[in-house]
C-alpha positions as semicolon CSV with decimal commas, in nm:
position;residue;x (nm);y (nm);z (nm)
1;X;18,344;15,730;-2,387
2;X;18,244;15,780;-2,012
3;X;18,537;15,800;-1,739
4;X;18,435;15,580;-1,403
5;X;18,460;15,441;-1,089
6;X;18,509;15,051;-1,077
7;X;18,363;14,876;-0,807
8;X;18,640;14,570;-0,750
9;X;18,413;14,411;-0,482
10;X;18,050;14,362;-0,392
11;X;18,074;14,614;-0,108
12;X;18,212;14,906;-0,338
13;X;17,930;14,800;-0,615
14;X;17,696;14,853;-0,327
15;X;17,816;15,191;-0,227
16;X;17,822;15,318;-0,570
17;X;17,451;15,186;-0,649
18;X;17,336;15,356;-0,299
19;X;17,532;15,683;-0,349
20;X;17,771;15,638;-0,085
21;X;18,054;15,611;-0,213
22;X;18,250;15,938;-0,256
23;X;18,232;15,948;-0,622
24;X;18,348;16,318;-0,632
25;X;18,672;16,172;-0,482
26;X;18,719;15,951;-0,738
27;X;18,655;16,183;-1,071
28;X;18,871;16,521;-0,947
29;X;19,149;16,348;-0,671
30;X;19,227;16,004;-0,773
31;X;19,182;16,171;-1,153
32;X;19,425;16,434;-1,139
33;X;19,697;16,255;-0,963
34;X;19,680;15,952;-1,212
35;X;19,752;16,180;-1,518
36;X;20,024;16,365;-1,343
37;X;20,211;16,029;-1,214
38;X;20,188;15,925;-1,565
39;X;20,310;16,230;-1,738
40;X;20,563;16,266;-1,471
41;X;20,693;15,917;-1,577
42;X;20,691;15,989;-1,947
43;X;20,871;16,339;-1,872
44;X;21,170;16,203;-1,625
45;X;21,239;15,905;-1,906
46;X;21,143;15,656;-1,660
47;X;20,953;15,398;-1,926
48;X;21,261;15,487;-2,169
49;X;21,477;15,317;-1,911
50;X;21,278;14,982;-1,858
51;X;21,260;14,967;-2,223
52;X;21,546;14,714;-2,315
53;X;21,587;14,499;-1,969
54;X;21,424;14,510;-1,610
55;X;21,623;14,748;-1,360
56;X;21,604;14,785;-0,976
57;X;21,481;15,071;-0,804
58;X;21,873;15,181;-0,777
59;X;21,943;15,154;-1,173
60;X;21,622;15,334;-1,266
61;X;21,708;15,642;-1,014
62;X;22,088;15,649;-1,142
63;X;22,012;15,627;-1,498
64;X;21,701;15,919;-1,433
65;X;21,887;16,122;-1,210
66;X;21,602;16,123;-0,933
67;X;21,591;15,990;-0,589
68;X;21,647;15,656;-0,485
69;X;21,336;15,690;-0,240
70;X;21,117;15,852;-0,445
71;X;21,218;15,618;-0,767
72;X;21,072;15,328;-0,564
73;X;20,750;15,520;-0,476
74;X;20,645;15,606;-0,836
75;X;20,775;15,277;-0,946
76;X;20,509;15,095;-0,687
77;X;20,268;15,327;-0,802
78;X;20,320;15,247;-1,189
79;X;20,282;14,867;-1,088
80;X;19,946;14,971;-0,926
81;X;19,844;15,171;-1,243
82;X;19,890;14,896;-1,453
83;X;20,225;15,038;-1,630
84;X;20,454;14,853;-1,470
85;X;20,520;14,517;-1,355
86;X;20,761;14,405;-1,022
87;X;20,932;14,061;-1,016
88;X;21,149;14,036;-0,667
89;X;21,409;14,355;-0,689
90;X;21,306;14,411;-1,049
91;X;21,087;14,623;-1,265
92;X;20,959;14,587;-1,589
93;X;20,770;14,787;-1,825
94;X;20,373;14,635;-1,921
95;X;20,224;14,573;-2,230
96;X;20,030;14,895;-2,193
97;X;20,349;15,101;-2,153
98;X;20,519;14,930;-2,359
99;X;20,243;14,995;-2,691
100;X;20,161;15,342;-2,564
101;X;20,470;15,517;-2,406
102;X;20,790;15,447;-2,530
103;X;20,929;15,689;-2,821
104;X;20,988;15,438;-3,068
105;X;20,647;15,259;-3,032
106;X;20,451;15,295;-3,409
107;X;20,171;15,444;-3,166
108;X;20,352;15,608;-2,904
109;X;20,142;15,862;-2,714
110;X;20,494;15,996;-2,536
111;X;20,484;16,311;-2,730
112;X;20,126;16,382;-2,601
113;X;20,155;16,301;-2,243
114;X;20,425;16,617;-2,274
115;X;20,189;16,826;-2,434
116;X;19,933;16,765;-2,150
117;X;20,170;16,945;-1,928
118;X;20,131;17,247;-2,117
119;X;19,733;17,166;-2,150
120;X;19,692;17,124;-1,795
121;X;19,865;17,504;-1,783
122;X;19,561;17,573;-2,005
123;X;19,273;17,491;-1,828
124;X;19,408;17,673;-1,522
125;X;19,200;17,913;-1,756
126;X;18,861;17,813;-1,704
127;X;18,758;18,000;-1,426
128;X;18,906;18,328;-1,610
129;X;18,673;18,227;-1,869
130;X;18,366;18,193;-1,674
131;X;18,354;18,501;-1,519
132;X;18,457;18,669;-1,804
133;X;18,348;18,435;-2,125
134;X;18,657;18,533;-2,224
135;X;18,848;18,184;-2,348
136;X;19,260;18,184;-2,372
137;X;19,304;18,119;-2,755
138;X;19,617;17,936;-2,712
139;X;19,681;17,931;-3,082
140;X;19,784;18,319;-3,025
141;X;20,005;18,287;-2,735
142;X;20,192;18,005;-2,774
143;X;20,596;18,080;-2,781
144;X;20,843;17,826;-3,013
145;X;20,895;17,620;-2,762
146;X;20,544;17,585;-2,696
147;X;20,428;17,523;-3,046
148;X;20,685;17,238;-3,113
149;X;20,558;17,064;-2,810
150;X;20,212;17,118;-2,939
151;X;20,296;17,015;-3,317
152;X;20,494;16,686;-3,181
153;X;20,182;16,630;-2,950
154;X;19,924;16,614;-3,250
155;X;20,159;16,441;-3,475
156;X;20,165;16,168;-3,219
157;X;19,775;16,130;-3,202
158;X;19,796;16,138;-3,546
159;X;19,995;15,845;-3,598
160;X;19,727;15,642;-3,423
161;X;19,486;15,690;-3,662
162;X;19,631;15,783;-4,012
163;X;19,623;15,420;-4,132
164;X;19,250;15,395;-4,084
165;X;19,165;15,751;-4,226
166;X;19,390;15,721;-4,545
167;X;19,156;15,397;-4,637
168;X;18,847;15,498;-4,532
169;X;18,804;15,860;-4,627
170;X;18,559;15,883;-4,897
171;X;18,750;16,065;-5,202
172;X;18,587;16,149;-5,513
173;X;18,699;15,946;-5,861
174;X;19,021;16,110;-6,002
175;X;19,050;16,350;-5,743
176;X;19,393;16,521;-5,799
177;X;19,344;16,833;-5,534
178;X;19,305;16,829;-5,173
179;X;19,311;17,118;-4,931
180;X;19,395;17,029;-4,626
181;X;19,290;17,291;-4,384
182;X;19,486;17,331;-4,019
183;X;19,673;16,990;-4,145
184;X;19,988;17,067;-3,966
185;X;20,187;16,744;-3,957
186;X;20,041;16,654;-4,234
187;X;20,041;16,323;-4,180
188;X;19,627;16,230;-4,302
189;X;19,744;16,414;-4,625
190;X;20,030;16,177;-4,634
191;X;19,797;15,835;-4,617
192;X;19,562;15,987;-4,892
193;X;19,819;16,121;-5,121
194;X;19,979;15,705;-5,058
195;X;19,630;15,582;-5,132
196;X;19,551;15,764;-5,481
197;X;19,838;15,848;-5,659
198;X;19,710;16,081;-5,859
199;X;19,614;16,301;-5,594
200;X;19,812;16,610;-5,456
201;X;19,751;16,785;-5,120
202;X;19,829;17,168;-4,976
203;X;19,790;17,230;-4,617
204;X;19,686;17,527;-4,530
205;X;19,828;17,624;-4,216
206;X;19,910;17,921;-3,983
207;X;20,263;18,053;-4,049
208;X;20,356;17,929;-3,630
209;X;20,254;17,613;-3,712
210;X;20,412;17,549;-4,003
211;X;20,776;17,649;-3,881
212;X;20,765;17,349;-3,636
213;X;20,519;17,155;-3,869
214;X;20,759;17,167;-4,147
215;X;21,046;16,922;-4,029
216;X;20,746;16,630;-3,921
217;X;20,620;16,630;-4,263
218;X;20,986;16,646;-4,442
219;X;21,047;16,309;-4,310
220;X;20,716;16,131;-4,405
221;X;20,735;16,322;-4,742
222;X;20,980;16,259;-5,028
223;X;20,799;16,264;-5,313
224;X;20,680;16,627;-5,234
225;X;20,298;16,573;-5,328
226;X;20,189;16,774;-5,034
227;X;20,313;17,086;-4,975
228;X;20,238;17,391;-4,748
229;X;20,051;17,743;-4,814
230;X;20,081;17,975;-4,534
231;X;19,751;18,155;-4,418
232;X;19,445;18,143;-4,206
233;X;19,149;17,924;-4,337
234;X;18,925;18,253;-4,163
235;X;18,988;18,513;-4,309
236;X;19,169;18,381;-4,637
237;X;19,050;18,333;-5,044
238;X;18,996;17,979;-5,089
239;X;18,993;17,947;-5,451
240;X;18,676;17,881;-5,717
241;X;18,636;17,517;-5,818
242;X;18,976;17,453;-5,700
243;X;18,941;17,150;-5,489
244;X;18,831;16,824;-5,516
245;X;18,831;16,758;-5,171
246;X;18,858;16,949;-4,862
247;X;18,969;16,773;-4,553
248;X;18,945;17,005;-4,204
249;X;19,037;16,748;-3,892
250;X;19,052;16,915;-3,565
251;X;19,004;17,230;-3,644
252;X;18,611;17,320;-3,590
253;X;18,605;17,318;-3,259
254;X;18,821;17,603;-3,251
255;X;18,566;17,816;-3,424
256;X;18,201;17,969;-3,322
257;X;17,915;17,853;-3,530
258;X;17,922;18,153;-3,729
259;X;18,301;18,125;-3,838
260;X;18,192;17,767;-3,904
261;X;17,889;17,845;-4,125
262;X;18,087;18,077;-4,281
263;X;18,416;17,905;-4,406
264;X;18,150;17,652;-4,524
265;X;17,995;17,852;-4,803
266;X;18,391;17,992;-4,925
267;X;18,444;17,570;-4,918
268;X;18,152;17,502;-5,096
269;X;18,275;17,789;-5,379
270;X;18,613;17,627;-5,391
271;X;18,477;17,305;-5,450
272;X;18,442;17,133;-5,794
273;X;18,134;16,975;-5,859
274;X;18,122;16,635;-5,713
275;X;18,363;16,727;-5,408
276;X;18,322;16,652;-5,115
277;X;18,388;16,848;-4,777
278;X;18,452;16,689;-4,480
279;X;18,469;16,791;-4,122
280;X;18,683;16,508;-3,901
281;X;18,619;16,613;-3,534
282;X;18,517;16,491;-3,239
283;X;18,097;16,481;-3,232
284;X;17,952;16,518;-2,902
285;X;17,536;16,426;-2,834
286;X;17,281;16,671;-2,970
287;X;17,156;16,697;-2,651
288;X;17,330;16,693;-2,287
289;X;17,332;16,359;-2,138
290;X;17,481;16,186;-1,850
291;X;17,765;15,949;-1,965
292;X;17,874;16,199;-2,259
293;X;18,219;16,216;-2,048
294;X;18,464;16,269;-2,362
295;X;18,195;16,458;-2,583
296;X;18,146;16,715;-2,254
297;X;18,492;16,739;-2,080
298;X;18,640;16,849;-2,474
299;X;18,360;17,100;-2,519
300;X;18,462;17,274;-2,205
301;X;18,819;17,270;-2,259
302;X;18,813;17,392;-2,617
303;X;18,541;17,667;-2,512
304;X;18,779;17,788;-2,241
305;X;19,096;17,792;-2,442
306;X;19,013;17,828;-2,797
307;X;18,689;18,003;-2,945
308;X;18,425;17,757;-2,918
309;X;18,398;17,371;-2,853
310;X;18,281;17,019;-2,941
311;X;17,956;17,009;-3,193
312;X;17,690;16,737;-3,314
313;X;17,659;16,547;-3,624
314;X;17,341;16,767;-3,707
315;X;17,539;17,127;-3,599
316;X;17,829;17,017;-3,833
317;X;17,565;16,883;-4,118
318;X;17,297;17,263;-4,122
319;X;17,638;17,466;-4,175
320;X;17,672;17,240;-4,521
321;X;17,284;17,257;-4,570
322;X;17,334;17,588;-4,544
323;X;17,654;17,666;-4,809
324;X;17,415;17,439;-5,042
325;X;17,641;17,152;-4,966
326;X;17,452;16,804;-4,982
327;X;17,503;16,616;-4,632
328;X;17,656;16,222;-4,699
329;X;17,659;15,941;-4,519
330;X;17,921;16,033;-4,214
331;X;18,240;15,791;-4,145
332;X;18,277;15,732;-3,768
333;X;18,655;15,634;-3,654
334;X;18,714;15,330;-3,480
335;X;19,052;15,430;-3,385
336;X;18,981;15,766;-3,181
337;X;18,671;15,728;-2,975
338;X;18,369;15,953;-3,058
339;X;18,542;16,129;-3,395
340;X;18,391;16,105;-3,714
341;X;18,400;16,247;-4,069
342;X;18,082;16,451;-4,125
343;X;18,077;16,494;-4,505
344;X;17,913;16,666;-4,776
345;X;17,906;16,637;-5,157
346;X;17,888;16,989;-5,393
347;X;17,642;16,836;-5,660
């Protein structure tokens, strides 16, 4: 996916093609003050309260609690973004914010835009980092509060893509054990468990995360096929032909290669013959190249805050080469741009 400047006119296409248009501008201004209007919005319940009717500027500032003034400046500005829409005195929510925004939307990303105010606290990081190579790892230094905004922010990503990972997910014939590692919400467990009933799933989880993890799944789980085991998939026993299938989603960017390699070969022991491993991350280019925007952004952030960063289909496939893992066809997600299931079979 590759973030841009859109020429609307032949003159802008022109200054774009010749280089004079301030592109800089464009990627770092215009780029940070679009995701904070937006968040902003989410955060002061301003989509919430176009949800049922359209309002005026005076009803959305009462009902919000903000200025009158400044109400009908963001609201303007939400027309112009494209997440709101003005008809005489009134104002009504889009399509777009309408799918995306509002809590009780099957896909709402409202949960996440308030996690990005805590991310955007993160990668206040990055020049600590490289002076020092020293990155933040969040994961340590999170406080409650922090972690159920965090949990509550994956959950909601989740949700957009459960459906098409619970039926596409290659899972070996009468499978009956899954370990999901760093599953949190749980929710991909959830869709597989759905899917083939005769499977079971722990998540293995840091002790943190599964405090404000806990109450997510409870709702989404009543027949209690997937259940919790606290622990750290680093530094932890993984069992001996335990698993039939061991899901990781999200998770290896947050490690070096080495940790990587490593928790590979204790997978590869706790596999049973014929299962399968698979790493569901996002997959950057092998090789640095312009228009890599998502792939290159996420490996910068995750190497600044975590331990590590974004890695290629080949990267992902030599640590299961090397755990004497056999490397399978990979599943690439049409829901979440750029992620894919790299997986590997224990023959």
């Amino acid at each position: 996916m590759k973030l841009t400047s859109v020429p609307e006119n032949l003159a802008e296409r022109l200054a774009l093609w010749l280089n004079i248009a301030p592109t800089p501008v464009s990627d770092t201004m215009l780029g940070f003050m679009l995701a904070r209007t937006v968040m902003v919005a989410v955060k002061l319940e301003i989509f919430e309260v176009l949800a049922d009717q359209p309002q005026t500027i005076a009803q959305v500032a009462a009902q919000c609690s903000t200025d009158v003034k400044a109400t009908r400046i963001l609201l303007n500005t939400l027309v112009q973004l494209g997440y709101a829409q003005l008809n005489q005195d009134q104002y009504a929510l889009s399509s777009l914010a309408r799918k995306w925004l509002l809590k009780e939307s099957k896909v709402s990303l409202r949960d996440k835009m308030l996690l990005q105010f805590l991310e955007w606290d993160f990668t206040e990081h990055y020049e600590d980092y490289l002076r020092t190579g020293e990155p933040l790892n969040y994961h340590y230094h999170m406080d409650s509060k922090q972690w159920e905004t965090y949990q509550q922010g994956m959950r909601s990503m989740a949700e957009i893509s459960a459906w098409e990972i619970g039926r596409r997910t290659p899972v070996p014939a009468q499978a009956t054990q899954m370990l999901d590692i760093g599953g949190a919400h749980g929710f991909y467990s959830i869709e597989l468990c759905q899917r083939y009933p005769r499977l079971q799933s722990t998540i293995l989880e840091l002790p943190d995360a599964i405090e404000h993890a806990q109450p997510i799944l409870a709702e989404k789980n009543p027949n209690g096929r997937v259940r919790y085991q606290a622990g750290n998939a680093l530094t932890d026993d993984l069992g001996e032909a335990q698993w039939d299938l061991v899901f990781m989603s999200s998770l290896a960017h947050h490690f070096d290669e080495e940790a990587n390699a490593e928790l590979a070969k204790r997978v590869a022991r706790a596999l049973r013959p014929g299962g399968y491993y698979i790493v569901q991350d996002l997959i950057r280019t092998d090789r640095p190249k312009s228009g890599d925007h998502l792939g290159g952004l996420l490996n910068m952030y995750f190497a600044a805050t975590s331990e590590a960063g974004t890695y290629s289909e080949p990267e992902i496939h030599q640590w299961q080469k090397q755990a004497s893992l056999v490397p399978q066809r990979s599943v690439w997600l049409r829901s979440i741009p750029r992620h894919a299931q790299i997986v590997a079979k224990k023959m």
